[in-house]
C-alpha positions in Angstrom: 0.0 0.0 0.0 1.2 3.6 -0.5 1.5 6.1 1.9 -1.0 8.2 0.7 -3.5 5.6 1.0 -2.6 4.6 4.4 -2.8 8.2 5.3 -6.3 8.3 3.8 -7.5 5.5 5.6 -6.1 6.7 8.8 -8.1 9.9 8.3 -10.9 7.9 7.6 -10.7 6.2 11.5 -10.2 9.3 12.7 -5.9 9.8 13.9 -4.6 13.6 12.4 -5.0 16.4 15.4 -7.3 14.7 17.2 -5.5 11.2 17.3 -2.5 12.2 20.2 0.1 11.7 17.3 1.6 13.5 14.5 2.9 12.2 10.9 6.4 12.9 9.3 8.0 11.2 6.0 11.0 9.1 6.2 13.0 12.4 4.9 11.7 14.6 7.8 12.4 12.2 10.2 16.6 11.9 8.9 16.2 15.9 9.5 14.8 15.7 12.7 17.0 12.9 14.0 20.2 15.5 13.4 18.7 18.2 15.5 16.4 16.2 18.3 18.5 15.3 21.1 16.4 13.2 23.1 13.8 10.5 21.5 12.9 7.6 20.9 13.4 5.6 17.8 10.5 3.1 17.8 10.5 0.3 15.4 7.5 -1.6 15.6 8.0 -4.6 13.2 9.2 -7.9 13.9 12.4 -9.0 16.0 13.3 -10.8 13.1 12.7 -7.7 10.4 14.2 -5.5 13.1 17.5 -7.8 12.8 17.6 -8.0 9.2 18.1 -4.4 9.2 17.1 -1.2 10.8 17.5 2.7 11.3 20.5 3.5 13.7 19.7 4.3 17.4 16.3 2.1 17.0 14.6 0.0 19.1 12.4 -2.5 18.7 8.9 -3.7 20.1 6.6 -5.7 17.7 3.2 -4.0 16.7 2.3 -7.1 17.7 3.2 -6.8 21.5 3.5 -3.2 22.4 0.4 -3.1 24.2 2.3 -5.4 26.6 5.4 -3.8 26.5 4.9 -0.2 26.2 4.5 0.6 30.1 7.9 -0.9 31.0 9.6 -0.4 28.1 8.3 3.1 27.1 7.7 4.6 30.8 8.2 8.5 29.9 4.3 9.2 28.6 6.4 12.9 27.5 8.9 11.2 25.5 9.3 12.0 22.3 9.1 9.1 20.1 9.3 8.2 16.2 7.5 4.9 15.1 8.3 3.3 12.0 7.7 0.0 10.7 8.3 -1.9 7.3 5.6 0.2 5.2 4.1 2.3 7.4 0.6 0.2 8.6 1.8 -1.1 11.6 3.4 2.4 12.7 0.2 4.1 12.4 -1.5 1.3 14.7 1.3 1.3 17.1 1.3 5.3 17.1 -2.7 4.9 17.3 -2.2 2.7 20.8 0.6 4.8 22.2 -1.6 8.0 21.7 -4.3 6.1 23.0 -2.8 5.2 26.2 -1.6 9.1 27.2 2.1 9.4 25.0 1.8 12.8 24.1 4.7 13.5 21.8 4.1 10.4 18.9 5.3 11.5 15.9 4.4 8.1 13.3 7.2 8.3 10.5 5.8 5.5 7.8 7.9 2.7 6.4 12.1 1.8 6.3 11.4 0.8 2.8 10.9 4.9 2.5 14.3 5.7 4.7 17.5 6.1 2.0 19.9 6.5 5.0 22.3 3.6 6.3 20.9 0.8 8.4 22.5 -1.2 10.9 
């Protein structure tokens, strides 16, 4: 799916301004990650994925169990955090929970296969 589509849809259920998160592209968020000091670089696909390859200074929890893991492993509610995942789906969900359960600085950032920097 492209990113304009998943935007749309996530219009459609109701995240922009009155979701809790914000959106960036892949290009913003290499900007941003040369001026922000203190974040969080959330990647939200799968341990194996998140092995294969991923955006420096990440860390990963699975879409699939950050509703278990966010209170421990994300315990500042103020942090800033970036979410990205493979294409950008399970960012927006993840972003969706996190906003859901009080983070107030969730900026969701799309899909790695959009990021043209160097991976570790």
């Amino acid at each position: 799916m492209n990113r304009d589509f998943m935007m749309m849809l996530g219009n459609m259920f109701g995240r922009k301004d009155n979701q809790g998160f914000s959106q960036s592209s892949m290009q913003e968020l290499a900007q941003r990650l040369q001026t922000e000091k203190d974040f969080i670089l959330l990647d939200v696909r799968t341990h194996e994925e998140f092995n294969e390859g991923h955006i420096p200074r990440a860390i990963c929890i699975p879409n699939e169990i950050i509703a278990s893991q966010a209170a421990s492993q994300l315990p500042n509610k103020e942090q800033l955090i970036f979410v990205y995942c493979h294409s950008g789906m399970r960012s927006m969900m993840s972003a969706n929970f996190l906003a859901s359960q009080g983070y107030t600085n969730v900026v969701e950032c799309g899909g790695i296969m959009d990021w043209h920097g160097n991976l570790e």
